[in-house]
N, C-alpha and C positions, 0 to 999 in steps of 0.2 A: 381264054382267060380262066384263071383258076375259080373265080365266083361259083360260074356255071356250070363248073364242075360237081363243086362243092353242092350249089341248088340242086342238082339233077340227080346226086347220091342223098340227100337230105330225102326229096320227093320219093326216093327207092325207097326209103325208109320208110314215109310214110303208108306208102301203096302196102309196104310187109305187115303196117303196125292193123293198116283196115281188114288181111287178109285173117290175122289172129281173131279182130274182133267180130270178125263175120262167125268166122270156123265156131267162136266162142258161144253168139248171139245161136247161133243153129243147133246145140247142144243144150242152149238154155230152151230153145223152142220145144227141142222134143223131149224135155224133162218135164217140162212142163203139161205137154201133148201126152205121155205118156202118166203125166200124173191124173190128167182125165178123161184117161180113155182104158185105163190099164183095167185087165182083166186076168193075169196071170202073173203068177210069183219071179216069172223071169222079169219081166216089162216092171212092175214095181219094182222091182231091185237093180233098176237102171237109173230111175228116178234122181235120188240121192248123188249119185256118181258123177250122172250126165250133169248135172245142175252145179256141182261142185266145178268140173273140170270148166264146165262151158263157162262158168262164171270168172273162173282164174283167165281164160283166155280171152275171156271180152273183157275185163279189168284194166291186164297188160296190154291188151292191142288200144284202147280207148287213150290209155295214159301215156302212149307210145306214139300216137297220133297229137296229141294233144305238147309235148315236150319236141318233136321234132318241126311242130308248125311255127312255136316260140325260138328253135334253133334257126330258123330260117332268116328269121329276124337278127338277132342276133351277130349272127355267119355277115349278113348283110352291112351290119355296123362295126364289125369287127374287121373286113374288106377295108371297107371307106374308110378306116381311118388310119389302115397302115396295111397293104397289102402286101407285102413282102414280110415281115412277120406273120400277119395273118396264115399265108402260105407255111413259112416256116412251124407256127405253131399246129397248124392242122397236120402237117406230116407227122409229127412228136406224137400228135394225139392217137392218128390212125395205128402209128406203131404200136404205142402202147396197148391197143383192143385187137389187134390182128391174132393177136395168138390165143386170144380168149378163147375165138372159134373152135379148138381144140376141146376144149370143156364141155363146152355145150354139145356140141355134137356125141361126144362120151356119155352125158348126162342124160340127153335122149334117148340115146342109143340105148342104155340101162331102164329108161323108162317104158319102152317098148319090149325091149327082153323078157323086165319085169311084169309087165302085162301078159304078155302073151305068154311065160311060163305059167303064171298065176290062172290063167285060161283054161292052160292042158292040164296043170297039175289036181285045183280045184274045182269040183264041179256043183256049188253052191250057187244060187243064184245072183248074194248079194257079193261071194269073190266074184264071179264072170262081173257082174254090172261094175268093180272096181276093177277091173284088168282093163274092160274096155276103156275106161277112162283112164287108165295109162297109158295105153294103147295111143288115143286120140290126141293125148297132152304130149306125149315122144314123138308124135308123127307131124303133128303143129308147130311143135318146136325145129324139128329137122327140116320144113319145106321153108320156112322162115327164115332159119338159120342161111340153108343153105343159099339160096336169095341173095341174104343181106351179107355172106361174104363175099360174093362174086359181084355185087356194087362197092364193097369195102376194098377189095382188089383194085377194080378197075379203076376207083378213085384215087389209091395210091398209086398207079401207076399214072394218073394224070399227074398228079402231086410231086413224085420225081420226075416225070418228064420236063414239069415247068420248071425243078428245079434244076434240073441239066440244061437245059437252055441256056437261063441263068448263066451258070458257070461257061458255057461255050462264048457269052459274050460276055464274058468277062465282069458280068453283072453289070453292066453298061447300061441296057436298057431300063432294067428295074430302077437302077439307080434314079437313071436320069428323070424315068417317068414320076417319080415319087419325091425326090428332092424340093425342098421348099424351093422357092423363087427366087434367085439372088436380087436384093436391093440394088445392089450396083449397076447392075446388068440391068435392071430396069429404066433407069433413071439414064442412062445413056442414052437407049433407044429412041 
């Protein structure tokens, strides 16, 4: 049934949105950690960076978590009350964001570049303590990404499968299973 599909890549979603906000929360720890404990120009000049990146990444993963627990619900009422649209429009939708992936992965990809050149090229403290935090935010972003398109696949390929079904019967099933209840045919019985 396509629901469970849908539940199971929603839950992928969430499992990526906690793994952000951990990755986030952990960055905020040791900005923090490091803002009192620090005893060198390197460690201070982490502070600012870590605290910034960790906090954008605990932000999104929090809000990420928090909008696909609400989609859950939703998915669920939007099933019930007409599944074969339902189906239909979740296909349209997945299509539309599939190719996004392409972005974001580029976008990280330049975030990590950007880091790690900003690493080799400057050797300042407060550039390293900003590399690293590009570094961490390109690399958060890629283990995430990557994740959540191999769920966003595998759902679309649920997502066509059911709809090839579909057509192999002719849409018979669907039909039948969702069609109101003829009065007629009631009242005989």
């Amino acid at each position: 049934m396509i629901i469970e599909d849908t539940i199971r890549w929603t839950r992928g979603e969430i499992v990526e949105c906690w793994s952000l906000a951990i990755l986030g929360a952990c960055f905020v720890g040791l900005a923090l950690l490091y803002w009192k404990t620090s005893t060198s120009e390197q460690t201070r000049a982490l502070i600012w960076p870590f605290l910034v990146a960790g906090g954008l990444l605990l932000v999104l993963g929090i809000i990420g978590i928090f909008l696909n627990h609400a989609r859950l619900v939703s998915f669920q009422a939007g099933f019930d009350a007409n599944p074969v649209a339902f189906a239909a429009a979740e296909k349209l939708r997945v299509e539309g964001f599939l190719s996004l992936y392409q972005y974001t992965l580029a976008t990280a990809s330049l975030l990590l570049a950007c880091g790690l050149g900003l690493f080799w090229l400057r050797h300042t403290p407060v550039s390293r303590g900003i590399s690293l935090a590009l570094v961490v935010v390109g690399l958060g972003i890629l283990v995430v990404d990557h994740l959540s398109e191999a769920n966003a696949h595998r759902y679309y390929a649920a997502l066509v499968a059911q709809d090839g079904a579909a057509l192999q019967d002719g849409g018979a099933a669907s039909s039948i299973a969702h069609s109101p209840p003829n009065a007629e045919s009631d009242r005989t019985q």
